[in-house]
C-alpha positions as CSV (number, residue, x, y, z in Angstrom):
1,X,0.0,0.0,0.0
2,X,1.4,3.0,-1.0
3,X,0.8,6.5,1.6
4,X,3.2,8.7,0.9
5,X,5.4,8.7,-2.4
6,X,8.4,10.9,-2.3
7,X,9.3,13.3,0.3
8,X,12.2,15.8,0.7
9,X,13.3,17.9,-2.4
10,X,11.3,15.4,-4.6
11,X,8.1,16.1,-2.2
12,X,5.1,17.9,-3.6
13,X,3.9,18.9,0.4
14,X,0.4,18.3,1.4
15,X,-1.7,21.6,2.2
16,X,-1.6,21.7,6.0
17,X,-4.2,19.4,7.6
18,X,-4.6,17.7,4.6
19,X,-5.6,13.7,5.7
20,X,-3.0,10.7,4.2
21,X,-5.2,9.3,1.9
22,X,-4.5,5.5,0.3
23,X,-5.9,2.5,-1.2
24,X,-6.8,0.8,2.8
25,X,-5.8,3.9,4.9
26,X,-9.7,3.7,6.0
27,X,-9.2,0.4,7.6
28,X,-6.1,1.1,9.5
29,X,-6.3,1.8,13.4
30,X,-6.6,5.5,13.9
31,X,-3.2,5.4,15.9
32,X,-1.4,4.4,13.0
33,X,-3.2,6.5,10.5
34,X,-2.0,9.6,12.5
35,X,1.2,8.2,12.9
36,X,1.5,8.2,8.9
37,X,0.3,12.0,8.8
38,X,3.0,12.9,11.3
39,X,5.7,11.1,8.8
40,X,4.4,12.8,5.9
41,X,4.1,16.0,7.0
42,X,8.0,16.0,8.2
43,X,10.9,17.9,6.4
44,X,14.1,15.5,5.9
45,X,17.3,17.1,4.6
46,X,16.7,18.0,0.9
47,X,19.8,16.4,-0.2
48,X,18.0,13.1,1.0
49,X,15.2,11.5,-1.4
50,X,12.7,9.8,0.7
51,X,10.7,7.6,-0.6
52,X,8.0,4.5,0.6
53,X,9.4,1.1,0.0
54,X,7.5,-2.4,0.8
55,X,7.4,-2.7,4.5
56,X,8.2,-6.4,6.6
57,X,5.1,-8.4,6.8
58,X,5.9,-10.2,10.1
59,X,7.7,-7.6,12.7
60,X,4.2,-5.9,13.9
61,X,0.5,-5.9,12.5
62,X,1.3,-3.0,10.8
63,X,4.0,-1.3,9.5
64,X,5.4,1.5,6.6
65,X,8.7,1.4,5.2
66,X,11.1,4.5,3.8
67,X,14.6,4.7,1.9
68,X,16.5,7.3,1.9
69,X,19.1,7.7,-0.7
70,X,22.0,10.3,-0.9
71,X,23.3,11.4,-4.3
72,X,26.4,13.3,-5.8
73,X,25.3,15.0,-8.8
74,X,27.6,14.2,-11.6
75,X,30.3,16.2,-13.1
76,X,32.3,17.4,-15.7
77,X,35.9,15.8,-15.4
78,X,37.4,19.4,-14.9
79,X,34.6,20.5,-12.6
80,X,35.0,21.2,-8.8
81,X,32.6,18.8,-7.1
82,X,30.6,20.7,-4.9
83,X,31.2,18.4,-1.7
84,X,34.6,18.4,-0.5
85,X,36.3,14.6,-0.1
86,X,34.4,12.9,-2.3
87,X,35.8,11.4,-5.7
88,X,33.0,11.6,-8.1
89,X,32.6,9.6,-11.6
90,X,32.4,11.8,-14.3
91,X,29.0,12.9,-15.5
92,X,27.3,10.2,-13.2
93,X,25.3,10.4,-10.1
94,X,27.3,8.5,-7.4
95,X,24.8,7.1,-4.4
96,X,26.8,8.0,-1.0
97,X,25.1,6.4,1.3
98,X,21.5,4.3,1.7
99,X,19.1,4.1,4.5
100,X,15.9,2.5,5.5
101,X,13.5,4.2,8.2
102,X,10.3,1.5,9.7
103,X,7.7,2.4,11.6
104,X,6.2,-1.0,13.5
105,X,2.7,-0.4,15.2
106,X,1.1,-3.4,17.4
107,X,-2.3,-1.7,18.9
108,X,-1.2,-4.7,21.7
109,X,2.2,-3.8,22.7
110,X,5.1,-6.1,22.9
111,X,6.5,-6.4,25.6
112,X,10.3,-6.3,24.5
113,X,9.5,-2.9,23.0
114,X,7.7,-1.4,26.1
115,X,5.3,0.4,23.7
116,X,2.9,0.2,21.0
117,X,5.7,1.9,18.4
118,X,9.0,0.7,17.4
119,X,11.1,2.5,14.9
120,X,13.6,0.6,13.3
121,X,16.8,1.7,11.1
122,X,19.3,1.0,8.7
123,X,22.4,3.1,7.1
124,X,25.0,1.9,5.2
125,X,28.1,4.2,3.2
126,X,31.3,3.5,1.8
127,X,34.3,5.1,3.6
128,X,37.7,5.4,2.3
129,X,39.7,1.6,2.8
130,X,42.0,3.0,5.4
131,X,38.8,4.6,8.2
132,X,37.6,0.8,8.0
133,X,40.9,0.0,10.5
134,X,40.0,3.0,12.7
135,X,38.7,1.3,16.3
136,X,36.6,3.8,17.1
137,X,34.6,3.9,14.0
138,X,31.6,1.8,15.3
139,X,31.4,3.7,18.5
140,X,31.4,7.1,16.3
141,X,28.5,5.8,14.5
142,X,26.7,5.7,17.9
143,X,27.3,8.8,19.1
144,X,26.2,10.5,16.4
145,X,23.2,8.6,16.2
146,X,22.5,9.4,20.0
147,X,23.3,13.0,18.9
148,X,21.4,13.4,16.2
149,X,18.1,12.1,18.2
150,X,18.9,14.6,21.1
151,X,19.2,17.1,18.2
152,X,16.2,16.7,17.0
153,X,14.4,16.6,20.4
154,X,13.3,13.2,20.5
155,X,12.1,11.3,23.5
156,X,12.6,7.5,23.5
157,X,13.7,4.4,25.3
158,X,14.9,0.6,24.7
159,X,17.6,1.9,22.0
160,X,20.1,-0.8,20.8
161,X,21.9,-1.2,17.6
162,X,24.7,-2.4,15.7
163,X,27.6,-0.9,14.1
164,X,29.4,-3.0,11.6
165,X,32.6,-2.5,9.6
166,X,32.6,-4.2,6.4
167,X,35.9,-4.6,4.8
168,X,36.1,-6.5,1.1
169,X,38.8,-7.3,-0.6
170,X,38.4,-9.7,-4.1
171,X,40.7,-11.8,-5.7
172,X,40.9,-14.3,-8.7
173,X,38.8,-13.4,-11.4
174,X,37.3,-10.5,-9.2
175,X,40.8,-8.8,-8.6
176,X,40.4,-5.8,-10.2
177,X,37.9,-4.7,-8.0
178,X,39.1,-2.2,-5.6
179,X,39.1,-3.2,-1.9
180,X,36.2,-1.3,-0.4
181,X,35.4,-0.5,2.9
182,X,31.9,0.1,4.4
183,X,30.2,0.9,7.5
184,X,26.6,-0.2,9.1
185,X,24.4,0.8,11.3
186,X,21.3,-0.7,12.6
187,X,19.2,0.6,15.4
188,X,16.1,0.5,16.8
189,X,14.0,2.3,19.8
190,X,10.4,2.8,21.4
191,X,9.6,6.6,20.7
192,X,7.8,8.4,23.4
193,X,5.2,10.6,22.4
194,X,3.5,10.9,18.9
195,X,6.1,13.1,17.2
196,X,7.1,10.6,15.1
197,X,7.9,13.4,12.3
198,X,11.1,13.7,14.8
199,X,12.2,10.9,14.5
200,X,12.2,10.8,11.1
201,X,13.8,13.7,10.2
202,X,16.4,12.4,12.6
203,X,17.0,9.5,10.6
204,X,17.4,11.4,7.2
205,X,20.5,13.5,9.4
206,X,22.1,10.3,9.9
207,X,22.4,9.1,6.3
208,X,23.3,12.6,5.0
209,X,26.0,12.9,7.9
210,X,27.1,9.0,6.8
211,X,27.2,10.4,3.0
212,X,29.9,13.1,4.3
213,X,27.5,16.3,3.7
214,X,27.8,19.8,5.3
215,X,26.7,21.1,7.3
216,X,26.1,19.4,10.2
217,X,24.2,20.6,13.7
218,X,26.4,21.9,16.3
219,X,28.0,18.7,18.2
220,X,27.4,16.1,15.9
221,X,30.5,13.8,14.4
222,X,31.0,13.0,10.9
223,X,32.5,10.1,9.6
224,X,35.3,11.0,7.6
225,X,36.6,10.3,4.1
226,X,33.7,9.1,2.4
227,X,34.3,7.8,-1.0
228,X,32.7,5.8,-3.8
229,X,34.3,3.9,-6.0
């Protein structure tokens, strides 16, 4: 079921007020319908195109899905690329980093959650091969997500998450491949309160802070030396 179509610079904003409407919305609890008008009506980074994907059928009774993505614009080979340490391909867009946002609703509660809302995420971008040997770069990644939240004024409880360093190297037939080196994050929490609009906007930080793009709030670490191959 589709409720929102893109958001961010692609976003064509509802007049304020204006109800989600969607093939099903009608049937939906009222809870989760106004949780779906809070997400729409928040304002994510422009440089991050947010968009409704297919949500997991089997964490909560119901549940929406977003991806962010984070693009370099293309340029000329003799241009100046408009954000600094990146290494663009000429005349292509280069995707920075990726994201995924969920919103899990179970009118029952679960336990484990403490709540009747989860939000789960996802962030994944490519550093330079030489940060993926860098101890601290998991705990980095959780800082500035804990940051970013307190940034954005969010109230919550039960976080946890995962930072993962990915490093990849080929060989044999696949040896031309340059060694890459990625980082993950994956997180969830039980938000408190019904600004879930918050939370969101939070998220769409994160990726544009993993992509490497100024500016960032006051306080809030970047994770250097981002690069696409």
């Amino acid at each position: 079921m589709t409720v929102f179509g893109p958001l961010g610079s692609a976003a064509n904003p509802s007049p304020q007020g204006t109800h989600v409407r969607a093939p099903g919305v009608e049937g939906l609890p009222q809870s989760f319908r106004a949780a779906l008008r809070e997400l729409r009506a928040a304002v994510p980074r422009t440089e991050a195109l947010v968009e409704e994907v297919p949500a997991p059928a089997k964490l909560a009774p119901y549940a929406v899905a977003l991806r962010a993505e984070i693009q370099a614009p293309g340029v000329s080979a003799a241009g100046a690329h408009p954000v600094t340490r990146l290494r663009p391909t000429a005349n292509e867009d280069e995707i920075l980093a990726t994201g995924r946002f969920i919103l899990l609703h179970d009118p029952q509660g679960q336990q484990t959650w403490d709540g009747d809302f989860r939000v789960v995420i996802y962030i994944r971008a490519e550093l330079e091969p030489e940060m993926g040997n860098d101890p601290l770069l998991a705990s980095v990644a959780w800082t500035w997500l804990c940051d970013s939240l307190a940034q954005h004024g969010v109230s919550y409880s039960r976080a946890g998450g995962t930072a993962t360093r990915i490093l990849s190297e080929s060989f044999g037939s696949l040896q031309t491949r340059v060694a890459s080196s990625d980082v993950e994050l994956r997180a969830s929490w039980t938000p408190k309160g019904t600004h879930f609009g918050s939370h969101l906007e939070a998220w769409a930080d994160m990726v544009c802070s993993f992509a490497g793009l100024p500016p960032l709030p006051d306080g809030v670490l970047a994770l250097p030396h981002v690069r696409r191959s």
